[in-house]
Residue frames relative to the residue before (quaternion, step in Angstrom):
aa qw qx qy qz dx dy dz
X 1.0000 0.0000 0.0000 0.0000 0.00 0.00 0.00
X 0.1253 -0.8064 0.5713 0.0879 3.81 -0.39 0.92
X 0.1748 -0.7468 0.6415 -0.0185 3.34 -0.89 1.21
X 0.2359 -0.6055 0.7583 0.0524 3.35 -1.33 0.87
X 0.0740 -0.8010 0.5939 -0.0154 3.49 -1.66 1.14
X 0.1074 -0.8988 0.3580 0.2290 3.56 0.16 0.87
X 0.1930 0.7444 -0.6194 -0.1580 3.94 0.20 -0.88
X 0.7928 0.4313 -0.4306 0.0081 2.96 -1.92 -0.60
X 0.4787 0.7241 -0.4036 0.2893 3.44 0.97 0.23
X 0.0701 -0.8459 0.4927 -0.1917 3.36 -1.23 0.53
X 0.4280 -0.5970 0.5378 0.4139 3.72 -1.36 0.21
X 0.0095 -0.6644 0.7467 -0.0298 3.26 -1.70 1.26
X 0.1854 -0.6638 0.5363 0.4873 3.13 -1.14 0.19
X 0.9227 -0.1827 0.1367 0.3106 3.43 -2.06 -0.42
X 0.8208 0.1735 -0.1024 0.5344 3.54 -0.21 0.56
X 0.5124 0.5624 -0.4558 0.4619 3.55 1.23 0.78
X 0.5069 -0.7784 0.3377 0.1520 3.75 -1.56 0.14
X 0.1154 -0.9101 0.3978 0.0088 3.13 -0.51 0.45
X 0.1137 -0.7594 0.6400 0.0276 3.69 -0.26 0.97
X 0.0030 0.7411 -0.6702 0.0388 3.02 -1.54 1.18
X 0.0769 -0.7801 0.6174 0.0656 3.51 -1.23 0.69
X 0.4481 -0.6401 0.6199 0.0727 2.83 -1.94 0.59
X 0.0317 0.7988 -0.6004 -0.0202 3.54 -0.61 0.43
X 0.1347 -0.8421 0.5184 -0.0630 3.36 -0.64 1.51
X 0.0503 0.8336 -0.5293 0.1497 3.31 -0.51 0.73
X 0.6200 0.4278 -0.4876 0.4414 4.00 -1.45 0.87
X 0.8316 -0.1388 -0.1049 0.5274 3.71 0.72 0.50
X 0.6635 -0.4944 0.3770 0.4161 3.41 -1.26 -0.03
X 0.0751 -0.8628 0.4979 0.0454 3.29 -0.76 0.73
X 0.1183 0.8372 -0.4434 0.2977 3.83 1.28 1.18
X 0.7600 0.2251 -0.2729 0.5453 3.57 0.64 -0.41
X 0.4287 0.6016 -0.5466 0.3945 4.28 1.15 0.08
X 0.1981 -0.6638 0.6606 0.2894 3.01 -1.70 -0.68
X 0.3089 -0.7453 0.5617 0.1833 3.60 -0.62 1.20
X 0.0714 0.8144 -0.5641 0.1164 3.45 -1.35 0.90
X 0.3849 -0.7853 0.4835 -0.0376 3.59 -0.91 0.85
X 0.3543 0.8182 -0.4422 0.0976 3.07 -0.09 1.60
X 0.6072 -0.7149 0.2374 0.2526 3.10 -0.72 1.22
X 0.1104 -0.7683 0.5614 0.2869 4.42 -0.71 -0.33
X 0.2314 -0.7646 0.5275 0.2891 3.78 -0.50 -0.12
X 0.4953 -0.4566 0.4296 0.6013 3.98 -0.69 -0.59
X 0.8195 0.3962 -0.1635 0.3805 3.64 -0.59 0.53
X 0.7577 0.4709 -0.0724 0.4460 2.94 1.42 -0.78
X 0.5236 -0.6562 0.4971 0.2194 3.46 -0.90 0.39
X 0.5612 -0.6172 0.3874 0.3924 3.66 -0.41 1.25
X 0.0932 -0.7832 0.6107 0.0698 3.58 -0.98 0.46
X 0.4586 -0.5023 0.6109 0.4052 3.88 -1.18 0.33
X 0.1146 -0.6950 0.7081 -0.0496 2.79 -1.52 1.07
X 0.7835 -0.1902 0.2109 0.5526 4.52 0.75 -0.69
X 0.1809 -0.7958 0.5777 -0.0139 2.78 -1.03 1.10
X 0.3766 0.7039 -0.5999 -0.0526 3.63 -1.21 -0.35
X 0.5865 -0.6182 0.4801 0.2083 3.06 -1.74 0.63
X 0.6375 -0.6143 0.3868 0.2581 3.16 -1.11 1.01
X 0.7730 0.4861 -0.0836 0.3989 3.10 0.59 -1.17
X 0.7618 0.1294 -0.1002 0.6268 3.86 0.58 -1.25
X 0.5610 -0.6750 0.4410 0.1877 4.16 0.88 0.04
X 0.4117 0.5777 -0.5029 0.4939 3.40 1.68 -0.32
X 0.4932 -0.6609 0.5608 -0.0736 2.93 -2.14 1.40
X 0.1466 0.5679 -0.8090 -0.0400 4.16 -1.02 0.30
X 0.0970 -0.6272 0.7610 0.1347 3.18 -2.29 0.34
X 0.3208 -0.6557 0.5374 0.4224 3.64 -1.02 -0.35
X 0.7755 -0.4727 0.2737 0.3166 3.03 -1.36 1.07
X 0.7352 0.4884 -0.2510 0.3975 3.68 0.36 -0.68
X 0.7199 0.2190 -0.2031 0.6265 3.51 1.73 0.27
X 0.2824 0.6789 -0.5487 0.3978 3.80 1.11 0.51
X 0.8562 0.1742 -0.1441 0.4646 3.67 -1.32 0.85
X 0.6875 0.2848 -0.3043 0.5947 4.06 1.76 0.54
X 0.8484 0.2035 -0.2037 0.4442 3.37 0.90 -0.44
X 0.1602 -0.7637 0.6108 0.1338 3.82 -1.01 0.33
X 0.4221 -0.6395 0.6277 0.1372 3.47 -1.44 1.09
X 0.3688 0.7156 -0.5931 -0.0108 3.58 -0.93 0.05
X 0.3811 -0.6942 0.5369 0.2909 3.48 -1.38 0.32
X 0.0231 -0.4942 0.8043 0.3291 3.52 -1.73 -0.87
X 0.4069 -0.6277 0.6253 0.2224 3.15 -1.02 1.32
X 0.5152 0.4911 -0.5031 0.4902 4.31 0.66 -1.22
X 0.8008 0.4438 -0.2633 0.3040 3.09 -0.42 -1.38
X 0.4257 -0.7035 0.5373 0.1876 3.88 0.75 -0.37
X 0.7464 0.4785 -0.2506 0.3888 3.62 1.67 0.32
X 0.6053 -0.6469 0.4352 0.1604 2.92 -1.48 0.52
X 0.0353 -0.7340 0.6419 0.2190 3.98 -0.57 -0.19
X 0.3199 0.6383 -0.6735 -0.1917 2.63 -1.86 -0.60
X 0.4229 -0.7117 0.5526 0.0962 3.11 -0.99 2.12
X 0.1254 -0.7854 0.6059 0.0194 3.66 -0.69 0.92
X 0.0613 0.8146 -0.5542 0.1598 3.89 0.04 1.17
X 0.9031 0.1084 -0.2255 0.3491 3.46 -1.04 1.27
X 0.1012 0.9492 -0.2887 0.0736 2.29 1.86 0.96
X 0.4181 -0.7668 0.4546 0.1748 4.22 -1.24 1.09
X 0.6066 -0.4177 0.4611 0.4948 3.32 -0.79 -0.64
X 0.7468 0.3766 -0.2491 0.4883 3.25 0.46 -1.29
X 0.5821 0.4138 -0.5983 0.3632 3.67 0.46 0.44
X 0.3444 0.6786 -0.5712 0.3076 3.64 0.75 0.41
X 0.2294 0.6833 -0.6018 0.3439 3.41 -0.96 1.39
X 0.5793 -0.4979 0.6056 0.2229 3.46 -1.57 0.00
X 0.1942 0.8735 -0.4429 -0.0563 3.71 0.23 0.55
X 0.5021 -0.7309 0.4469 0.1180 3.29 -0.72 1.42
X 0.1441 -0.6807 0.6757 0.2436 4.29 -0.83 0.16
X 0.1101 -0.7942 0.5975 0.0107 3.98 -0.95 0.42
X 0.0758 -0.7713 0.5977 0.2053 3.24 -1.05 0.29
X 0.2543 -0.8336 0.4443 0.2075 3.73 -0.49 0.83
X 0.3063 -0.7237 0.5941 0.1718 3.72 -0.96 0.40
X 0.9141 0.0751 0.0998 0.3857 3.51 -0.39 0.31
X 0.4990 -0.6065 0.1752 0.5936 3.16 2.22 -0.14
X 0.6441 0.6199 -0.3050 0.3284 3.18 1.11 0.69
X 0.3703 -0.7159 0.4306 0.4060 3.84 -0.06 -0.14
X 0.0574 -0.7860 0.6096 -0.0852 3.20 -0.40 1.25
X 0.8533 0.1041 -0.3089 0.4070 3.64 0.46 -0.37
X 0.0254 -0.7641 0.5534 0.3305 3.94 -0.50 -0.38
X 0.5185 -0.5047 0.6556 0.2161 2.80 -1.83 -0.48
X 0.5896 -0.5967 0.3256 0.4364 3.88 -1.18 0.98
X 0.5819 -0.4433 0.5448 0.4099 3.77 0.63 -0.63
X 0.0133 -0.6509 0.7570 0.0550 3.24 -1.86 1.15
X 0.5252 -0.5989 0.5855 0.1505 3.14 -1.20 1.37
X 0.1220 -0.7796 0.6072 -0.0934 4.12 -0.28 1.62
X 0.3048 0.7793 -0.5451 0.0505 4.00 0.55 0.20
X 0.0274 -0.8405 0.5402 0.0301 3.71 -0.74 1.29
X 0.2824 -0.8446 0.4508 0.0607 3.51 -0.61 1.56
X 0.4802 -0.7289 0.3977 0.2829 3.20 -0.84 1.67
């Protein structure tokens, strides 16, 4: 059974930081890629960071390139994502995922990210 654990989210205001993790756990996850994507009210979940398990190479979407960073601990079975300068509009619900084949196949419950202008 593979479980996905988010924590660290919270209320910031605008241009503060935020580090979330994931903790994954029920099997080995070295050849997946963990990733982190976010929902808003209204809005359809969007990609938000990726990285592979295995070689650590990184994608982001454009609308968070040059504020946020992905990173793992392979020991640790986790995920990050460091969330700096942070906007309003990055307010959202932000999901951790593991993909299979390029897809999202597992999630996590969601961390509630709510930044106040």
């Amino acid at each position: 059974q593979v479980q996905l654990v988010e924590s660290g989210g919270g209320l910031v205001q605008a241009g503060a930081s935020l580090r979330l993790s994931c903790a994954a756990s029920g099997r080995t996850f070295s050849s997946y890629v963990g990733a982190w994507y976010r929902q808003a009210p209204g809005k359809e979940r969007e990609f938000v960071a990726a990285i592979s398990w295995s070689s650590g190479g990184a994608n982001y979407a454009d609308f968070v390139k040059g504020r946020f960073t992905i990173s793992r601990d392979n020991a640790k079975n986790t995920v990050y994502l460091q969330m700096n300068s942070l906007k309003p509009e990055d307010t959202a619900v932000y999901y951790c995922g593991v993909l299979v084949g390029g897809r999202p196949t597992y999630w996590g419950q969601g961390t509630q990210v709510t930044v106040s202008s």
